[in-house]
The first five atom37 places (N, CA, C, CB, O) and aatype in JSON, in Angstrom:
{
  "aatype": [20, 20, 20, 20, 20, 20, 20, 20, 20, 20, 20, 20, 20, 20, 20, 20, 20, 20, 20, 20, 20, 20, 20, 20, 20, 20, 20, 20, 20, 20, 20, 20, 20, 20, 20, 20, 20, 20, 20, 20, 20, 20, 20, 20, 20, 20, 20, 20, 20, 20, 20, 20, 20, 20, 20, 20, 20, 20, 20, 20, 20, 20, 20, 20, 20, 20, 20, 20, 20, 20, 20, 20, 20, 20, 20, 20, 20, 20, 20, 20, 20, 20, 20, 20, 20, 20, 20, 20, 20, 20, 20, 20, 20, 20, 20, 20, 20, 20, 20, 20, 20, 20, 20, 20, 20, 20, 20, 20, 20, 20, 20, 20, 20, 20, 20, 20, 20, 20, 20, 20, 20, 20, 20, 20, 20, 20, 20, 20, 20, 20, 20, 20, 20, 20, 20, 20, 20, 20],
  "atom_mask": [
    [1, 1, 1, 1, 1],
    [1, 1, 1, 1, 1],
    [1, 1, 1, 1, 1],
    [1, 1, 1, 1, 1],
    [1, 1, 1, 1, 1],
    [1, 1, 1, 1, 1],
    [1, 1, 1, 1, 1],
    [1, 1, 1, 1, 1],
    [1, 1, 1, 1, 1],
    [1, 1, 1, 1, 1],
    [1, 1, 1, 1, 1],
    [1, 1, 1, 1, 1],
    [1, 1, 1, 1, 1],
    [1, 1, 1, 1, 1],
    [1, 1, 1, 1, 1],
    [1, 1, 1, 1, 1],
    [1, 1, 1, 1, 1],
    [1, 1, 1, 1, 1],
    [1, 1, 1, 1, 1],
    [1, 1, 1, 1, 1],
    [1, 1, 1, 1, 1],
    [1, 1, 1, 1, 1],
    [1, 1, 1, 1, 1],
    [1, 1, 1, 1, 1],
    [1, 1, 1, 1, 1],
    [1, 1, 1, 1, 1],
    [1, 1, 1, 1, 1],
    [1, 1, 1, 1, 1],
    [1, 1, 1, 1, 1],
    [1, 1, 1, 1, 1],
    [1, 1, 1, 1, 1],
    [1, 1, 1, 1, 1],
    [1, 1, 1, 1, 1],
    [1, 1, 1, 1, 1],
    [1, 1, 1, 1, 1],
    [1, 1, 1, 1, 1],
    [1, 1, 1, 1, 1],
    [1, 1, 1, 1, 1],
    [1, 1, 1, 1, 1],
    [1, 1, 1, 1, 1],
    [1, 1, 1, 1, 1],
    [1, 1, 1, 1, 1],
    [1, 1, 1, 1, 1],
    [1, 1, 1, 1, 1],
    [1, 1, 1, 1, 1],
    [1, 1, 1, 1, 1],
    [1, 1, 1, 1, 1],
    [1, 1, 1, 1, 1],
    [1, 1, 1, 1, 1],
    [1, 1, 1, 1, 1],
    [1, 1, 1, 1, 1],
    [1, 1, 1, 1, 1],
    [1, 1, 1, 1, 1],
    [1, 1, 1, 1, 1],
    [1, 1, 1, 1, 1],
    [1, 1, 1, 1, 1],
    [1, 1, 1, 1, 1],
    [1, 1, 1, 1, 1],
    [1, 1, 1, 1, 1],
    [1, 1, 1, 1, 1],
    [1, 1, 1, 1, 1],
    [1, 1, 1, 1, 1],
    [1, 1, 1, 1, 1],
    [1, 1, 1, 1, 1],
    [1, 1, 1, 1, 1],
    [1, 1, 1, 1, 1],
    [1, 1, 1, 1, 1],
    [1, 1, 1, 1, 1],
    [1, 1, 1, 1, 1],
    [1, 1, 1, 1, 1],
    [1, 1, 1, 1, 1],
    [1, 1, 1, 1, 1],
    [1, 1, 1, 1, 1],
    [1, 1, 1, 1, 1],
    [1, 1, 1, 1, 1],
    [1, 1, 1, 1, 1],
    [1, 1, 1, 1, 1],
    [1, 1, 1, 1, 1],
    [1, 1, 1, 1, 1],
    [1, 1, 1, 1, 1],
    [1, 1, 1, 1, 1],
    [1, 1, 1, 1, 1],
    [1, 1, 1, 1, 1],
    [1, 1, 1, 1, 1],
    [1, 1, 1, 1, 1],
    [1, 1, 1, 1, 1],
    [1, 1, 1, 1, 1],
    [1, 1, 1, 1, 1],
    [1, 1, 1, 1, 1],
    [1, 1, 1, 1, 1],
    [1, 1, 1, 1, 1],
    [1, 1, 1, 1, 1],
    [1, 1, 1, 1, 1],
    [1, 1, 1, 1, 1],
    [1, 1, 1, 1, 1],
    [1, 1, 1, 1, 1],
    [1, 1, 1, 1, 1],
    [1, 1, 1, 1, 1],
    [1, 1, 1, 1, 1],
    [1, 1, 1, 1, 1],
    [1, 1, 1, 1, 1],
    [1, 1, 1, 1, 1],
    [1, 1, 1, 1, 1],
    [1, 1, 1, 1, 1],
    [1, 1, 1, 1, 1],
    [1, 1, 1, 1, 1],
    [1, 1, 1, 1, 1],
    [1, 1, 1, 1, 1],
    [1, 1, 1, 1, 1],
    [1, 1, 1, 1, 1],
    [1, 1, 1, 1, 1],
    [1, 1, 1, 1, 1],
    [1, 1, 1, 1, 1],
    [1, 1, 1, 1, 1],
    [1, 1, 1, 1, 1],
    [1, 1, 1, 1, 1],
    [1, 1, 1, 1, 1],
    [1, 1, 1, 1, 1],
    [1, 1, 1, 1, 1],
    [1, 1, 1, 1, 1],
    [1, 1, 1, 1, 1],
    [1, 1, 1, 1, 1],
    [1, 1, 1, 1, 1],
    [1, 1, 1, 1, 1],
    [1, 1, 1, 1, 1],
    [1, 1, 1, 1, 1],
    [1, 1, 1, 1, 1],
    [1, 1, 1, 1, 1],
    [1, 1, 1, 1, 1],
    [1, 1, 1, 1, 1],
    [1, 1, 1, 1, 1],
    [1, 1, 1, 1, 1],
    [1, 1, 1, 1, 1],
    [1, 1, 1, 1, 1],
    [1, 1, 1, 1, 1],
    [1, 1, 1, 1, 1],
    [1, 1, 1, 1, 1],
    [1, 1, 1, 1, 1]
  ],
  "atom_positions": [
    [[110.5, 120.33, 113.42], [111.42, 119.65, 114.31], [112.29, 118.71, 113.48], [110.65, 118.87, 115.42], [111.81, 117.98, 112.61]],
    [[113.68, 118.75, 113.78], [114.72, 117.9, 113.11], [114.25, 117.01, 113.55], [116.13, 117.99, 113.27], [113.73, 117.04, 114.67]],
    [[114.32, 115.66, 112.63], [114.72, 114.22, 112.81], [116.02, 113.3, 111.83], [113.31, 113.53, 112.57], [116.82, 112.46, 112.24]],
    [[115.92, 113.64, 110.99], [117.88, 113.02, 110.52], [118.38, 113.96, 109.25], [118.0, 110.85, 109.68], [117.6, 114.29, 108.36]],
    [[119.46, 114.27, 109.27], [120.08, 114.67, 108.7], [121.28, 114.21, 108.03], [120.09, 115.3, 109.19], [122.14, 113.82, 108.82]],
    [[121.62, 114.13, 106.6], [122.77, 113.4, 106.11], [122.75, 113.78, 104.48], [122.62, 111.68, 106.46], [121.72, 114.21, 103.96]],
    [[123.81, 113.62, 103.81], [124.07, 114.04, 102.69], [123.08, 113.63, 101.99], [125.2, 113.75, 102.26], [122.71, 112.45, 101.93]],
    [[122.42, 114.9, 101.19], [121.37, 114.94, 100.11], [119.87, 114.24, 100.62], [122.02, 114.08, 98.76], [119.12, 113.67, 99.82]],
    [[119.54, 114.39, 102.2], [118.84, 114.25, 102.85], [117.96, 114.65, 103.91], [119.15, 113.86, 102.86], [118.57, 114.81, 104.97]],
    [[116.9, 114.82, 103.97], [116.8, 115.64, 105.47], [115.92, 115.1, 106.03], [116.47, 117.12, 105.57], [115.46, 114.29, 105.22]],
    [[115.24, 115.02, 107.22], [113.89, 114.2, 107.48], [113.17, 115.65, 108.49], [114.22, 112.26, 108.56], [113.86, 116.04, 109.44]],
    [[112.41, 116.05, 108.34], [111.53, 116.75, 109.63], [110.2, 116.19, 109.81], [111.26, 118.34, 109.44], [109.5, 115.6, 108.98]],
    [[109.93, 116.55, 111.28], [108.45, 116.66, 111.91], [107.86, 117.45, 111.65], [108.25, 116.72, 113.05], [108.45, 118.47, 111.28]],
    [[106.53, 117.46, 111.7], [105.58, 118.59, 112.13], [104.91, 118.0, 112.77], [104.84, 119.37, 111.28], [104.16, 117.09, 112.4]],
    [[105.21, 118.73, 114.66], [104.02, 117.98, 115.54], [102.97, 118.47, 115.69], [104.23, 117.73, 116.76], [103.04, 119.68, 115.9]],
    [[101.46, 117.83, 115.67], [100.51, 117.96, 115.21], [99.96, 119.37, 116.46], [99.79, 116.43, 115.0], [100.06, 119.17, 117.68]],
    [[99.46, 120.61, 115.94], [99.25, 121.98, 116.25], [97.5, 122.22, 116.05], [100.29, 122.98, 115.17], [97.06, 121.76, 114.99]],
    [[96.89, 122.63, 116.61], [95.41, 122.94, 116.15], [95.75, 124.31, 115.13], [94.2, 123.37, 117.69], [95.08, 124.78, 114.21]],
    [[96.57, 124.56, 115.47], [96.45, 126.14, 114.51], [97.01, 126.06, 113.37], [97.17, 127.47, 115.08], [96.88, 126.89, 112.47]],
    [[97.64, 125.1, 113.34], [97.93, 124.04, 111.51], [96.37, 123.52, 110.74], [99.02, 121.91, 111.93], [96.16, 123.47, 109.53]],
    [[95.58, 123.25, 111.63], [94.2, 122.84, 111.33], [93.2, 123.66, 110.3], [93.56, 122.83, 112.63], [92.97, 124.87, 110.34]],
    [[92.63, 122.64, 109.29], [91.72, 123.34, 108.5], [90.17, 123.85, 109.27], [91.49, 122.34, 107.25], [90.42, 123.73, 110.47]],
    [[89.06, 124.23, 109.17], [88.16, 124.2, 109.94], [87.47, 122.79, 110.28], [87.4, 125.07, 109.48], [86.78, 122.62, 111.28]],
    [[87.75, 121.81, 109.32], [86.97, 120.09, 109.55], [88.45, 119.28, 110.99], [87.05, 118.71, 107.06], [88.56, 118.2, 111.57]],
    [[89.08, 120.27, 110.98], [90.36, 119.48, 111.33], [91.58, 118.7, 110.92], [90.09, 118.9, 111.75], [92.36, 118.02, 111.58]],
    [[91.51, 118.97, 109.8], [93.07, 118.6, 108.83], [93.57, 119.29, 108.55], [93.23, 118.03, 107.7], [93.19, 120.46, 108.47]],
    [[95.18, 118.64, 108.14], [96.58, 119.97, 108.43], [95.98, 120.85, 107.25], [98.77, 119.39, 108.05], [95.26, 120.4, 106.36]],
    [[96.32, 121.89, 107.36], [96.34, 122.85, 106.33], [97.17, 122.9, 105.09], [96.55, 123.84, 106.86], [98.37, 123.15, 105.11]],
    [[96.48, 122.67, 104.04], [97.99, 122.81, 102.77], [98.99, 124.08, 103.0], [97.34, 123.16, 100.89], [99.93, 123.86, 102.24]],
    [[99.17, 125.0, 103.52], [100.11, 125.66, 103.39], [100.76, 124.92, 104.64], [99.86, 127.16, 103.3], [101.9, 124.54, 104.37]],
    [[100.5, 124.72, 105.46], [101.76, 124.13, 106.7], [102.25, 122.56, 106.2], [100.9, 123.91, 108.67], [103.15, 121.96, 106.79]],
    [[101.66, 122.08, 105.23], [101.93, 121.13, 104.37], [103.03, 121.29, 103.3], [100.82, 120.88, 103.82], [103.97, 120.57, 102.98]],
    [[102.44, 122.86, 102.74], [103.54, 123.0, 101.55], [104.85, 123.71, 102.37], [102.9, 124.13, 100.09], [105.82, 123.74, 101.62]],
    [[105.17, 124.36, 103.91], [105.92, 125.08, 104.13], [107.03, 124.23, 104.41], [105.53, 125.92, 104.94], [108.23, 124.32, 104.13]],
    [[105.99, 122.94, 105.37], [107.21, 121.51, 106.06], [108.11, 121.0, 104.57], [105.96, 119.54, 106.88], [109.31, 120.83, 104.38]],
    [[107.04, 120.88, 103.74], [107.57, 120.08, 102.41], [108.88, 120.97, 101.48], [106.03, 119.86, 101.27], [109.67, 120.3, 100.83]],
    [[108.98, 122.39, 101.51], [109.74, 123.54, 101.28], [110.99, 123.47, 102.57], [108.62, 124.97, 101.32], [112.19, 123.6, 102.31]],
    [[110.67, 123.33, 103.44], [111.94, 123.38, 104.56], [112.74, 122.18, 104.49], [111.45, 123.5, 106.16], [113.96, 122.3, 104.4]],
    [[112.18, 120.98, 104.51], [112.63, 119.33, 104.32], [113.61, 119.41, 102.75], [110.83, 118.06, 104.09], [114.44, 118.57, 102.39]],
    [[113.24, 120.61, 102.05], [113.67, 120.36, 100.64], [114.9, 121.49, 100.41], [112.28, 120.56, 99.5], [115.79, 121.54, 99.56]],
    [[114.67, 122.11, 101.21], [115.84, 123.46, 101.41], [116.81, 122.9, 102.36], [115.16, 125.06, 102.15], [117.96, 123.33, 102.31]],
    [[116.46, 121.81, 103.39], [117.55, 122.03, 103.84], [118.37, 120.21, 102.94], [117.38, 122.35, 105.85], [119.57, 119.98, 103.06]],
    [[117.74, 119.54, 102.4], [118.31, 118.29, 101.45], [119.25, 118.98, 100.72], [117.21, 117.49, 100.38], [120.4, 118.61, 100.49]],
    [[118.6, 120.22, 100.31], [119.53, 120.64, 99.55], [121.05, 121.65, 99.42], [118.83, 120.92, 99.01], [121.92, 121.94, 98.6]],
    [[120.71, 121.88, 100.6], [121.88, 122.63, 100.95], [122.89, 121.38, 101.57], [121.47, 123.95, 102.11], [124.03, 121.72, 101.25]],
    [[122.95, 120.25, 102.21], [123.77, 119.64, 102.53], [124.78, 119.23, 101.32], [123.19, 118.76, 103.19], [125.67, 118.39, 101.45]],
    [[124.47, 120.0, 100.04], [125.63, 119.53, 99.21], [126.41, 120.93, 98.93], [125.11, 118.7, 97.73], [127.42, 120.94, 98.22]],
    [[126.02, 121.79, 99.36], [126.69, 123.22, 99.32], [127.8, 123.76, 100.38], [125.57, 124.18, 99.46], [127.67, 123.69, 101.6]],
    [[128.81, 124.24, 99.75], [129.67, 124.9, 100.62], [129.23, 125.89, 101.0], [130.75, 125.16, 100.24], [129.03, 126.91, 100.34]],
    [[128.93, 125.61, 102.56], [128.39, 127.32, 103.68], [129.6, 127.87, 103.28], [128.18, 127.33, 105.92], [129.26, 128.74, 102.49]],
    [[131.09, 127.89, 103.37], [131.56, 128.93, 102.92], [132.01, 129.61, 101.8], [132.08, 128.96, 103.36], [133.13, 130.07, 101.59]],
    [[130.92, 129.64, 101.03], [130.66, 130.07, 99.5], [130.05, 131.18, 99.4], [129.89, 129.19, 98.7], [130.09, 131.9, 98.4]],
    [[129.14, 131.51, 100.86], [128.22, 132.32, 100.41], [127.29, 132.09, 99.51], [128.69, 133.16, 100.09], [126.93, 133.06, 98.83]],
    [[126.78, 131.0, 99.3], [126.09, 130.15, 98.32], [124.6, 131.07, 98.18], [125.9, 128.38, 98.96], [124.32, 131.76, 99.15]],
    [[123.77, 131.08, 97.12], [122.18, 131.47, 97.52], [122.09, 130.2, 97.0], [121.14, 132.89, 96.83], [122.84, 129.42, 96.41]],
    [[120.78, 130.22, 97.47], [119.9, 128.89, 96.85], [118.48, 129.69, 97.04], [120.04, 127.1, 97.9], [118.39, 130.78, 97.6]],
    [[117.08, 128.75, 96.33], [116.39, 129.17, 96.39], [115.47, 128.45, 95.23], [116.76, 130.31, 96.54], [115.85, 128.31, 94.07]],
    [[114.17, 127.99, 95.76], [112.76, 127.24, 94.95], [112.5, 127.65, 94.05], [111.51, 127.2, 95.43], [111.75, 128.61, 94.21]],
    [[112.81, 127.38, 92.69], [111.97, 128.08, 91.51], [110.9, 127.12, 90.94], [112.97, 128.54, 90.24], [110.26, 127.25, 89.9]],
    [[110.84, 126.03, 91.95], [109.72, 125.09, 91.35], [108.87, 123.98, 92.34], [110.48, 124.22, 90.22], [109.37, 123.01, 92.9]],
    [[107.71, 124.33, 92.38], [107.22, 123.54, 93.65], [105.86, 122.82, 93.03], [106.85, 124.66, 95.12], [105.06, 123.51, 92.4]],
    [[105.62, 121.41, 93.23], [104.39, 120.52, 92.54], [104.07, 119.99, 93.9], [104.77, 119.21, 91.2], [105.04, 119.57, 94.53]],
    [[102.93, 119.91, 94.45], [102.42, 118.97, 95.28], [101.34, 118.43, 94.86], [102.22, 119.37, 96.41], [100.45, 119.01, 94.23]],
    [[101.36, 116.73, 95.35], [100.21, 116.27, 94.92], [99.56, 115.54, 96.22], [100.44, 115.37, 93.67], [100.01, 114.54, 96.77]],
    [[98.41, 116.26, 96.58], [98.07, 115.71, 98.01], [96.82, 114.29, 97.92], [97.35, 117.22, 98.98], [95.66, 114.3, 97.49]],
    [[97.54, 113.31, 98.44], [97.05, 112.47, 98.43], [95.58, 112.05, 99.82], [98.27, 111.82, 98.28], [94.39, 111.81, 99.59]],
    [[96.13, 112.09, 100.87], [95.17, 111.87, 101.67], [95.54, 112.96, 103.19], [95.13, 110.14, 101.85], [96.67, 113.26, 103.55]],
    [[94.5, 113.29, 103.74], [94.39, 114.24, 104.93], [94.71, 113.8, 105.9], [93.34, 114.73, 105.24], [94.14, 112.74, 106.16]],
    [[95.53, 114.22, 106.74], [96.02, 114.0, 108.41], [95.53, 114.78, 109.4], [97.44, 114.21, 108.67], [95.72, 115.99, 109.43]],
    [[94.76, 114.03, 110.4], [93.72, 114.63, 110.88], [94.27, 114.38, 112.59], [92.16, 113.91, 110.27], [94.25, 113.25, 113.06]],
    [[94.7, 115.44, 113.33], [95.31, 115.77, 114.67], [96.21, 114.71, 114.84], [94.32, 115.9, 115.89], [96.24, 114.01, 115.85]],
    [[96.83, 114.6, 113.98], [98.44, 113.33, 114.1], [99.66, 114.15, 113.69], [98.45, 111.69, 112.73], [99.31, 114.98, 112.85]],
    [[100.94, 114.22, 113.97], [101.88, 114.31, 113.19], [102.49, 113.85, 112.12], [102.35, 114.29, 113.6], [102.55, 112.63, 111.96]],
    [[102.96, 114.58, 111.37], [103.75, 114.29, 110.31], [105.01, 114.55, 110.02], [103.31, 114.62, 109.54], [105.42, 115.64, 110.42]],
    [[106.08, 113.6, 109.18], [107.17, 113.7, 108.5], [107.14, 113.68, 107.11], [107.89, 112.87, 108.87], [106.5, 113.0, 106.31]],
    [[108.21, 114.85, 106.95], [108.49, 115.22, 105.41], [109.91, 114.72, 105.02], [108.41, 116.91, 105.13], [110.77, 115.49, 105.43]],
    [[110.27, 113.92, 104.51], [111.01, 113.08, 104.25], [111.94, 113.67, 102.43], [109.96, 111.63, 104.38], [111.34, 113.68, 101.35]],
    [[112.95, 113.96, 102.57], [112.89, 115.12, 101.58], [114.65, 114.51, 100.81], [112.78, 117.16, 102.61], [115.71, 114.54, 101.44]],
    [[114.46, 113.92, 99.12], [115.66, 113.32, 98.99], [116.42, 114.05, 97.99], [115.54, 111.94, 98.68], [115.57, 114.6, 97.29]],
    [[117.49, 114.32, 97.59], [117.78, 114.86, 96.3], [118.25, 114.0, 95.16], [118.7, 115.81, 96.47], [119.1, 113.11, 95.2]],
    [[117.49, 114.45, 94.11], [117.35, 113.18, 93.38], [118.34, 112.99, 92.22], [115.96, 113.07, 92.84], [118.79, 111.99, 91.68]],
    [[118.56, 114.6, 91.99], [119.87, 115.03, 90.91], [120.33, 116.24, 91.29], [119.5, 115.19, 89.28], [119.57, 117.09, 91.76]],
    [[121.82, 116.48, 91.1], [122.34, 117.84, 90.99], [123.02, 117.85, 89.68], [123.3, 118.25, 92.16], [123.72, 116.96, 89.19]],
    [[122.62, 119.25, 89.08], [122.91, 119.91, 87.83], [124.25, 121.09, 88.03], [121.4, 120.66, 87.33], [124.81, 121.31, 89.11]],
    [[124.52, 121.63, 86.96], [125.27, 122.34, 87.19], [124.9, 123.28, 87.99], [125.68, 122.64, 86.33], [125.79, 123.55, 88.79]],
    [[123.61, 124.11, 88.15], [122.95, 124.94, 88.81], [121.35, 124.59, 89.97], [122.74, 125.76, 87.66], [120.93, 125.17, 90.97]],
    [[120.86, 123.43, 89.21], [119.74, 123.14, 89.55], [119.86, 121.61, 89.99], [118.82, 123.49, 88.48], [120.23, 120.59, 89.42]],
    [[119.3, 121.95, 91.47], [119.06, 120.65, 92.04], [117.28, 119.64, 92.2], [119.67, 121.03, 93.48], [116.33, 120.27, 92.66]],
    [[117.16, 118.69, 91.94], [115.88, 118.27, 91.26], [115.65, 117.27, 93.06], [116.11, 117.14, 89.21], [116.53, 116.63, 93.62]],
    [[114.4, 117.46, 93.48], [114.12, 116.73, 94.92], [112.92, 116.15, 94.95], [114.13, 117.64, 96.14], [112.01, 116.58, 94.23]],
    [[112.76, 115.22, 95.69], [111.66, 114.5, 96.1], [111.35, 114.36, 97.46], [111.74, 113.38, 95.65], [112.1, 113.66, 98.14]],
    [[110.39, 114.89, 97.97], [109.41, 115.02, 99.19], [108.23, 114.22, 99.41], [108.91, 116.24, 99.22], [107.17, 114.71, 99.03]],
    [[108.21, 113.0, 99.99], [107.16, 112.64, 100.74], [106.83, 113.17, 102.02], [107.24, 111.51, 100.86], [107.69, 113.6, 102.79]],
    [[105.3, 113.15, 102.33], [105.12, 114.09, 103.54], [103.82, 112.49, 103.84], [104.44, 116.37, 103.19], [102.88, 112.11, 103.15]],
    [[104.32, 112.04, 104.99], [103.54, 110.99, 105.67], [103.22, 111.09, 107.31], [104.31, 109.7, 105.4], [103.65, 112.06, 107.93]],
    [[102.61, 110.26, 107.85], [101.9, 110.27, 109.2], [102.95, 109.34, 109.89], [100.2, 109.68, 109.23], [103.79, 108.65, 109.32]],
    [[102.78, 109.45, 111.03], [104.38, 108.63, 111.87], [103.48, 106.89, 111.38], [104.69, 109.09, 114.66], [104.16, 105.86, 111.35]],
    [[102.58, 106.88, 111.19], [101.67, 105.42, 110.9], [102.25, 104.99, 109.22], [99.49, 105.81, 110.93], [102.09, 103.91, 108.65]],
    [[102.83, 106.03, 108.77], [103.36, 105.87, 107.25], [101.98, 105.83, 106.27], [104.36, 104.28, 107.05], [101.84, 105.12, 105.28]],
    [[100.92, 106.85, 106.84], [99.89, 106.84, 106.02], [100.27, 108.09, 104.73], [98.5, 107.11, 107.01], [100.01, 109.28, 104.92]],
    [[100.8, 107.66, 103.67], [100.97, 108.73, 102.72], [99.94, 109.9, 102.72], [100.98, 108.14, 101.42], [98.77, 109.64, 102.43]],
    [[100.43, 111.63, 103.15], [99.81, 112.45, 102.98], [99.69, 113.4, 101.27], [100.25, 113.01, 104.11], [98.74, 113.72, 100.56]],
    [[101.21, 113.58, 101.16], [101.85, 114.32, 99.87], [102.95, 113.26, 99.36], [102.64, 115.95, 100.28], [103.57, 112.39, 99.95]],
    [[102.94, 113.61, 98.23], [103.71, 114.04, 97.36], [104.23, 114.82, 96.47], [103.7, 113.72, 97.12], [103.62, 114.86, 95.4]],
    [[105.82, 115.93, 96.63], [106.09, 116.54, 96.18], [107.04, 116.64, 94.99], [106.13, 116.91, 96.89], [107.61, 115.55, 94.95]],
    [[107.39, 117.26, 94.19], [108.8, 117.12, 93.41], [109.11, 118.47, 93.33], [108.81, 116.39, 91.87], [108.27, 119.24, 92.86]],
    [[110.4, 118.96, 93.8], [110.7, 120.46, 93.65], [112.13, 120.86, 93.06], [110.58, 121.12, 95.07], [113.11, 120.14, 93.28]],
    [[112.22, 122.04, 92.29], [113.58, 122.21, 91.64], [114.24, 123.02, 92.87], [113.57, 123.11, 90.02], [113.59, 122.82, 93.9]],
    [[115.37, 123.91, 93.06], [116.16, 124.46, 93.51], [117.0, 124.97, 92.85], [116.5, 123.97, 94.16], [117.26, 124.2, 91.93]],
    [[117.71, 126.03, 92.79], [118.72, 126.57, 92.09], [119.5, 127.76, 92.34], [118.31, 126.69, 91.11], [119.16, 128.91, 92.04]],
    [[120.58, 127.4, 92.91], [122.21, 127.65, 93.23], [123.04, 128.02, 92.04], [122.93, 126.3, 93.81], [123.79, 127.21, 91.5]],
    [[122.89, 129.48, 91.56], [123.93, 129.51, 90.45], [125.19, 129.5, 90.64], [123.85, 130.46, 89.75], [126.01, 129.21, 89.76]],
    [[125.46, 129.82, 91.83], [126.86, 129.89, 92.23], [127.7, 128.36, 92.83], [126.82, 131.06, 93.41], [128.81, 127.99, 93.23]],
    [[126.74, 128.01, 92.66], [127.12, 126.19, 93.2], [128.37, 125.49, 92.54], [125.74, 125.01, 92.69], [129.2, 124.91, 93.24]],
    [[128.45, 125.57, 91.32], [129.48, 125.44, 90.44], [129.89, 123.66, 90.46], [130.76, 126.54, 90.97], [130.95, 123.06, 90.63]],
    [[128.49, 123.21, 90.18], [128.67, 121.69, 90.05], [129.02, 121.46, 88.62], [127.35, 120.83, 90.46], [129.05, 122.21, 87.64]],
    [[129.32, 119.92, 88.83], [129.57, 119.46, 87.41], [128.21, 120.54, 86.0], [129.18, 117.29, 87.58], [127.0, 120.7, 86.18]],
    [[128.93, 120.97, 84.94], [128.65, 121.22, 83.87], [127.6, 120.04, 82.97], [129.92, 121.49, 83.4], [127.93, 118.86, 82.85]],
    [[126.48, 120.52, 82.47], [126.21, 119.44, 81.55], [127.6, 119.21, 80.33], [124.65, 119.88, 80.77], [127.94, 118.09, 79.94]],
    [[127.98, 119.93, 80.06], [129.32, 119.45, 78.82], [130.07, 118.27, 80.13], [130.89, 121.37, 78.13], [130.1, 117.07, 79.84]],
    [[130.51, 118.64, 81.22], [131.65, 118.02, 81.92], [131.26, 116.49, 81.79], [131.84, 118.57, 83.54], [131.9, 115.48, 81.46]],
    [[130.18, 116.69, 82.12], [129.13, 115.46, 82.47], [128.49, 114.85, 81.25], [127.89, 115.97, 83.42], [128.49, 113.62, 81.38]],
    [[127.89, 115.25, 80.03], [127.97, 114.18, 78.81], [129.23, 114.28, 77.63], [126.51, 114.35, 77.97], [129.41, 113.62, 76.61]],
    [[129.95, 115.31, 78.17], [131.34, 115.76, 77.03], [130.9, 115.71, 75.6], [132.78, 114.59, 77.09], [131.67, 115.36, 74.7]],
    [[129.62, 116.07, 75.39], [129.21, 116.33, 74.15], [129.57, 117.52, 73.04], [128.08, 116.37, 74.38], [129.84, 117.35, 71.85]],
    [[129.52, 118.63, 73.71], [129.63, 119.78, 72.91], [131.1, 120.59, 73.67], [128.01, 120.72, 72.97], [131.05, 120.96, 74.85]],
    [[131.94, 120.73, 73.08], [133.1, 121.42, 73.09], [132.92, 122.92, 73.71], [133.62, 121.42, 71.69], [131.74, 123.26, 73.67]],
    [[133.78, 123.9, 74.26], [133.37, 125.17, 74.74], [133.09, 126.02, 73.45], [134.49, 125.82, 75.7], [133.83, 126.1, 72.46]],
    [[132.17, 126.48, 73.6], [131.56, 127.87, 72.18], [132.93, 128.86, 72.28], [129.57, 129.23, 72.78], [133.53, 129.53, 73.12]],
    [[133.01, 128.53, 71.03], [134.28, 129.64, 70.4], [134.26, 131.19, 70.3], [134.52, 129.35, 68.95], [133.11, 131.3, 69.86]],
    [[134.58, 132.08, 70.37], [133.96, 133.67, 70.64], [133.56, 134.03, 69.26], [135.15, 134.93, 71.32], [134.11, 133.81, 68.19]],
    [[132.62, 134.57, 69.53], [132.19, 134.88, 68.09], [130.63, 133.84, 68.06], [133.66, 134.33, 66.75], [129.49, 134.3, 68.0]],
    [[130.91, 132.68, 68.1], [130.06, 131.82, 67.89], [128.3, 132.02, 68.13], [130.61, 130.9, 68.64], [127.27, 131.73, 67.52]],
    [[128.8, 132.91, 69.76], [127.4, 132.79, 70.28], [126.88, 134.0, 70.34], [127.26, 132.17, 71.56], [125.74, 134.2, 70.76]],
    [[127.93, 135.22, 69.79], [127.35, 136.53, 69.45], [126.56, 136.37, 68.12], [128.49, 137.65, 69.31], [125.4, 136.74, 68.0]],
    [[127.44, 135.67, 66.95], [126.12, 135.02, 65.91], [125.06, 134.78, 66.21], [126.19, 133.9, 65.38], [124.17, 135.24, 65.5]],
    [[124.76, 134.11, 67.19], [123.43, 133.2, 67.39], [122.67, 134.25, 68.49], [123.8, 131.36, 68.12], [121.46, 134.18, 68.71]],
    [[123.38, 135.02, 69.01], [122.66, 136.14, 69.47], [121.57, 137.07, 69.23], [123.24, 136.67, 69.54], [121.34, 137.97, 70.04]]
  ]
}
């Protein structure tokens, strides 16, 4: 369930489901890791042009589960922390509406077609490779 939406941000619910439930009665890590994956897909698309035809898509997912939520709801709170030329870097907390920390996540993303700032654009360190250059090093 949506709750806010805004540039390089997203917030969702997950209202608390028995069939999210482990057998003791706590959420299940996968409906944990799916909220924490949706909260982070959609942070991250708010910097993408829908009419790009853009892909995007997780090539990197860490959770670190801190404590169990037991028949309560939760929010996944999902920020973007950097955008790369291709790869966007995010941070996901997943807490109880009581703000009892459940997760913590950090996940990559990556949009090749995104066509953000360049690392050259962005530290203007290295000049464009000359032709030839990188068939050498090939």
């Amino acid at each position: 369930m949506y709750r806010e939406l805004e540039h390089e941000r997203a917030v969702l619910r997950l209202p608390h489901d028995p069939v999210h439930d482990n057998g003791n009665g706590s959420l299940n890590g996968g409906a944990t890791a799916s909220i924490i994956n949706m909260a982070g897909a959609l942070a991250a698309w708010t910097g993408i042009d829908l009419d790009s035809d853009a892909t995007l898509g997780c090539v990197d997912l860490s959770i670190q589960y801190l404590s169990a939520a037991f028949a309560e709801d939760v929010v996944a709170d999902a920020r973007v922390l950097r955008r790369g030329r291709d790869l966007f870097f995010l941070d996901v907390e997943l807490r109880t509406l009581q703000a009892k920390p459940i997760c913590q996540a950090l996940m990559i993303y990556r949009s090749p077609d995104y066509g953000g700032p360049s690392a050259t654009a962005i530290c203007g360190l290295y000049p464009p490779a000359r032709a030839g250059v990188s068939q050498a090093l090939a």
